[in-house]
N, C-alpha and C positions, 0 to 999 in steps of 0.2 A: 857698542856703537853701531848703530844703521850702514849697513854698506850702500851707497849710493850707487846710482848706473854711471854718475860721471867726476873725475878722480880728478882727470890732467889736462887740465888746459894748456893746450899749446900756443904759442906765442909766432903765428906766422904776419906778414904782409895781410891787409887787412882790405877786402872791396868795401867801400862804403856804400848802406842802404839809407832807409829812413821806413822807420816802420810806428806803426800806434799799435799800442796794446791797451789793453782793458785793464782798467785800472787792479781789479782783482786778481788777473793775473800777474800784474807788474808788482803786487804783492806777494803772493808766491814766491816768484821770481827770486828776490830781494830774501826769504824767508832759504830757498834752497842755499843762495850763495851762504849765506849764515851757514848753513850745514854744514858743506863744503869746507868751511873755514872751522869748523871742530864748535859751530854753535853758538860763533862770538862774531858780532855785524862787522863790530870794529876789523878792520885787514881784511875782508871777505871780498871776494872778487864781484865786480862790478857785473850787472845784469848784461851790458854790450859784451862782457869776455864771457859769460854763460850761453847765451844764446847761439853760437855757432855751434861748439861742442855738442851742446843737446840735437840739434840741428844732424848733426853728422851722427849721431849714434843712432836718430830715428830712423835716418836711411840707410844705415846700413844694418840695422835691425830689421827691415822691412822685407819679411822674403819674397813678398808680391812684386816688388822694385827689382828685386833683383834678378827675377823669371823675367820683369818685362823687359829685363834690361840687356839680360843674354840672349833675347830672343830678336830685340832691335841689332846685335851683333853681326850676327849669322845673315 
């Protein structure tokens, strides 16, 4: 099986957005959570609980964020 970048969704308080995506990617989207779920749409987490996670992995994957981010510290 493919090991994904993102495993566990957490389950916190939640700010509410409102965002449009392309529909291509909302495809996608809807395609990873299947993965996630061992390949089966049916019980696969919803595109609203994928998108934070990915969200927070990208930035904190991001070592340029993170230089400019210790650097707005200091």
């Amino acid at each position: 099986m493919t090991r994904l970048k993102l495993s566990d969704i957490a389950d916190e308080k939640p700010v509410r957005l409102t965002i449009e995506l392309p529909a291509r990617l909302h495809r996608e989207l809807l395609a990873y959570a299947a993965a996630v779920n061992g390949g089966d749409a049916a019980g696969a987490p919803t595109v609203e609980r994928l998108i934070p996670p990915m969200l927070e992995r990208f930035i904190t994957s991001d070592r340029a964020f993170a230089k400019a981010k210790r650097g707005q510290a200091g």
